[in-house]
C-alpha positions as CSV (number, residue, x, y, z in Angstrom):
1,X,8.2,-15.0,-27.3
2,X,7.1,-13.8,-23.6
3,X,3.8,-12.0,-24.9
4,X,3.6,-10.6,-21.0
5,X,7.1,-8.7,-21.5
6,X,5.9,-7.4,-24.6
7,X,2.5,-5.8,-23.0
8,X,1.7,-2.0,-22.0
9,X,0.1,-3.1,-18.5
10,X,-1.1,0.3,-17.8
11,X,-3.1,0.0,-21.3
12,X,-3.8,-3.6,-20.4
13,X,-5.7,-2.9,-17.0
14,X,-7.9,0.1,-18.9
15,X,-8.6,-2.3,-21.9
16,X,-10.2,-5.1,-19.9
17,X,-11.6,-3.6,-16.7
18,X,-14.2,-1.1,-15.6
19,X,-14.5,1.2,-13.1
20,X,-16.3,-0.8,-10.1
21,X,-17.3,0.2,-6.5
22,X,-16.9,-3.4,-4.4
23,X,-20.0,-3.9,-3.1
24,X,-19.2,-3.4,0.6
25,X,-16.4,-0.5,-0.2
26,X,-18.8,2.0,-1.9
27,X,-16.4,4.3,-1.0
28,X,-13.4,3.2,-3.2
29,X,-13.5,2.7,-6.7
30,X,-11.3,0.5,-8.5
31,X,-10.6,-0.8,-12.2
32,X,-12.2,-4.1,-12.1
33,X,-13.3,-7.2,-14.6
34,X,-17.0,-8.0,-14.9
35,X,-18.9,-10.2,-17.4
36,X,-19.1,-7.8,-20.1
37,X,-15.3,-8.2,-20.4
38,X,-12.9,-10.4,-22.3
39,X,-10.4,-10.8,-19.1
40,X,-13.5,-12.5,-17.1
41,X,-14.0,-15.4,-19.9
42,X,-10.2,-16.2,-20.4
43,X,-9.5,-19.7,-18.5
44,X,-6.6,-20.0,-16.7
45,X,-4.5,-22.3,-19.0
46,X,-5.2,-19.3,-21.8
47,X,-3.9,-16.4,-19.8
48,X,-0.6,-18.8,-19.1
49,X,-0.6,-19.8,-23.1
50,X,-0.1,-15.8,-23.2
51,X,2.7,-15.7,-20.3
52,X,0.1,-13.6,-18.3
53,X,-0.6,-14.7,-14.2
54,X,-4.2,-15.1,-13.2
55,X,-5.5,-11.7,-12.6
56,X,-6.3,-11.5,-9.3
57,X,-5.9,-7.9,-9.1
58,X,-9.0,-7.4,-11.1
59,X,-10.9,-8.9,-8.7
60,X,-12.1,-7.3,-5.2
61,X,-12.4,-10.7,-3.1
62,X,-14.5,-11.7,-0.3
63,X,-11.6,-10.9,2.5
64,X,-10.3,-8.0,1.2
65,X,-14.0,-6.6,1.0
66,X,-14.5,-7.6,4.8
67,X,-10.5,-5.8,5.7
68,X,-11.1,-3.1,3.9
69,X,-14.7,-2.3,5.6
70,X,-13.6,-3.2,8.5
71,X,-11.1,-1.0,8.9
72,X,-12.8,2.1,7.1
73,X,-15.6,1.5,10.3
74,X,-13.0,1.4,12.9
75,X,-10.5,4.0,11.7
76,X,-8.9,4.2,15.0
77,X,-6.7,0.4,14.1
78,X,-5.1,2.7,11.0
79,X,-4.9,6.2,12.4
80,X,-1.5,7.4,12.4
81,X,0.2,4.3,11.6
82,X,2.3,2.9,9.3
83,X,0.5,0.1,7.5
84,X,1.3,-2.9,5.2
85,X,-1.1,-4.8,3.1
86,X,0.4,-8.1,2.3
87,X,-0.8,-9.7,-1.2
88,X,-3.0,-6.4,-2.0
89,X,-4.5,-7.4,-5.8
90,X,-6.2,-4.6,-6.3
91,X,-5.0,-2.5,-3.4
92,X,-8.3,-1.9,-2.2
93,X,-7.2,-2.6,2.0
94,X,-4.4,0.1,1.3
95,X,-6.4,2.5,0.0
96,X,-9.4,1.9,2.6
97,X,-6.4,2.2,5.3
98,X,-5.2,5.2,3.8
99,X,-8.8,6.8,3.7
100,X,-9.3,5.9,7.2
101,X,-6.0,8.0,8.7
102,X,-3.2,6.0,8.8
103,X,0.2,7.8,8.4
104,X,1.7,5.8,5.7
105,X,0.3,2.3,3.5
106,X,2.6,0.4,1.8
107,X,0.8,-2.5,-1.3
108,X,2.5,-5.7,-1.2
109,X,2.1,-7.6,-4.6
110,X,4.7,-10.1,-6.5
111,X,2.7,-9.6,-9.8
112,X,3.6,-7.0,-11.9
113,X,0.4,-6.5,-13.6
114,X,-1.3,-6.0,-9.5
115,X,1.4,-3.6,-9.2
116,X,0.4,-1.3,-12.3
117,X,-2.9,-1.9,-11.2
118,X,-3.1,-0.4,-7.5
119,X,-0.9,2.4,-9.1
120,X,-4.5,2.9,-11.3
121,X,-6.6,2.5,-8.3
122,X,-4.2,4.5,-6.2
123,X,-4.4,7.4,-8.6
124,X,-8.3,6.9,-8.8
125,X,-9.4,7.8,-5.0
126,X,-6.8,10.4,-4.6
127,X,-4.6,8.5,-1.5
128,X,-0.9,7.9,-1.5
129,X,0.3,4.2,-1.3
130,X,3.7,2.6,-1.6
131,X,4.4,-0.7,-3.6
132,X,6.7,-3.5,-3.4
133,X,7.5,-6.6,-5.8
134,X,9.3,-8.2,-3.1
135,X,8.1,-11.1,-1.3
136,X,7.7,-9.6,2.2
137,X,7.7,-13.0,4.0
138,X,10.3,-13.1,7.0
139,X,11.0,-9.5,6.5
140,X,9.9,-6.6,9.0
141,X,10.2,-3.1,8.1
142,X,8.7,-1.9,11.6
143,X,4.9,-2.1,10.1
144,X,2.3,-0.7,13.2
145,X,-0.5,-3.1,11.3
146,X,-0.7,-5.6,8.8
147,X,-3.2,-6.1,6.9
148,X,-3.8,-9.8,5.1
149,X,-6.9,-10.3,2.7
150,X,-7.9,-13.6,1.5
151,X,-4.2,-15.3,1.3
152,X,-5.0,-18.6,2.8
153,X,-6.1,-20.7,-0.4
154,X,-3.0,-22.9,-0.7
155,X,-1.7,-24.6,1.9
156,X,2.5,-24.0,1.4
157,X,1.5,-20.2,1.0
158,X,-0.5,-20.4,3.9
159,X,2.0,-22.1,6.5
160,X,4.8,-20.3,5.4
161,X,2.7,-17.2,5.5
162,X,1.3,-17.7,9.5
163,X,4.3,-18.2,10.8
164,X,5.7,-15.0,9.5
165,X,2.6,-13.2,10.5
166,X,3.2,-14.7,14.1
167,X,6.4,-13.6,14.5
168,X,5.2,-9.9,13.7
169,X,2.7,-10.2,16.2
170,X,5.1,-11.5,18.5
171,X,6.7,-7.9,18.0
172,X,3.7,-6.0,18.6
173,X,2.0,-5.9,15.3
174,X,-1.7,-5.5,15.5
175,X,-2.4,-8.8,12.4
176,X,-6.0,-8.3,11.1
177,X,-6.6,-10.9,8.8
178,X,-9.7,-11.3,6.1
179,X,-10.9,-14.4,5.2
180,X,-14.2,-16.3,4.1
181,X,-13.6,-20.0,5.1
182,X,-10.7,-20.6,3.0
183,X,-9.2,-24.1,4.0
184,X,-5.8,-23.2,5.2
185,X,-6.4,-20.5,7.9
186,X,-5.7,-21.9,11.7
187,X,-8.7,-20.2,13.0
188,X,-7.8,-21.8,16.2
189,X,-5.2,-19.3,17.1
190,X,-7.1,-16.0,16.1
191,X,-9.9,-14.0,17.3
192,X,-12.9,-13.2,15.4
193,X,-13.7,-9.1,16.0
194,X,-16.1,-8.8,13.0
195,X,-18.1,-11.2,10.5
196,X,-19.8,-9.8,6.9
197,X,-21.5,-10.6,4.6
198,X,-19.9,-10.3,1.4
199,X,-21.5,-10.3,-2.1
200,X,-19.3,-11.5,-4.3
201,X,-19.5,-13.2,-8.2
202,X,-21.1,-16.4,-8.7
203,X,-18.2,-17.4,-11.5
204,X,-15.5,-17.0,-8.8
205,X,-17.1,-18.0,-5.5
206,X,-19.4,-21.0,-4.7
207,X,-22.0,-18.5,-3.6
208,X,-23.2,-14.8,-4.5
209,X,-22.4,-13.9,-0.4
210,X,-20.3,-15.1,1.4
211,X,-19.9,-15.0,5.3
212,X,-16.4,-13.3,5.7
213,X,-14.6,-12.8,8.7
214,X,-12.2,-10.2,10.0
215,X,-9.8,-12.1,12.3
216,X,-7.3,-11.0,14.7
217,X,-4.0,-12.9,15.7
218,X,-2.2,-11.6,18.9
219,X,1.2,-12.2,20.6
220,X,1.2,-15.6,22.1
């Protein structure tokens, strides 16, 4: 039996997170894991023994942290525009984009449980934000910004992932990407507007900050 099919994810998300400010992003709260909880001890290999994905939406990670301040300190990259956050988790850049002016957000996720989760998190600071289960990569719906937060871990993700992102630059995308060292990223070809310092969870990073950068890519 799929135990994942058979779970109430709404219920799921409540039962095994809190309510938790990120560290940088006082200004959003979101339904988070923490030590006290049973989702922050399961392994990996326990949550797939129960058909469940790794819940990265429970966490708020180093480069979404970074995006997300980034962007609520300089409003004026969001304001009036139509933005997409690719691979959202928790759908704290959406929300920080929507709270800094732009027109419309759209949370791009291709985990169900993330997807039930921003709709929490959406709900909980009062902004609108669309979702989509659809992997976004090669598509392009007009966005005026997208916004990428710590997607570089794995190098087929990561390849298949910049050269999409380039494309939409190409276009006239402004690509703001949020990333603290993560192997995979081609710093080469971006610009580096901003740098933070991130506290983050010893259990999930190998340090409790971590020096995060926002990076821009623009049109070749």
């Amino acid at each position: 039996m799929n135990v994942a099919a058979e779970i109430d994810r709404a219920a799921f998300i409540r039962a095994n997170t809190a309510l938790i400010a990120p560290p940088l992003v006082p200004e959003v709260t979101l339904r988070l894991a923490h030590e006290a909880l049973s989702l922050w001890e399961k392994t990996e290999e326990e949550l797939d023994a129960l058909g469940l994905p790794p819940p990265f939406w429970a966490f708020a990670w180093a480069g979404g942290q970074a995006l997300a301040r980034h962007v609520l300190d300089h409003p004026g990259l969001v304001a009036g525009r139509r933005v997409l956050d690719f691979a959202s988790g928790s759908g704290l850049v959406a929300i920080a984009a929507m709270k800094a002016g732009a027109h419309s957000a759209i949370a791009s996720e291709v985990d169900d449980f993330a997807l039930h989760a921003i709709a929490e998190n959406v709900a909980l600071n009062d902004v609108a934000v669309a979702t989509t289960g659809e992997d976004l990569i090669g598509s392009d719906d007009n966005w005026d910004i997208v916004l990428v937060g710590d997607a570089f871990y794995e190098r087929p993700l990561a390849e298949r992932l910049f050269g999409w992102l380039k494309a939409l630059a190409a276009r006239g995308a402004i690509v703001l990407i949020g990333d603290p060292g993560r192997t995979y990223l081609p710093k080469d070809a971006l610009t580096q507007p901003a740098t933070y310092h991130v506290p983050v969870t010893r259990a999930l990073e190998d340090s409790e900050i971590k020096t995060t950068s926002v990076w821009r890519l623009d049109a070749a």
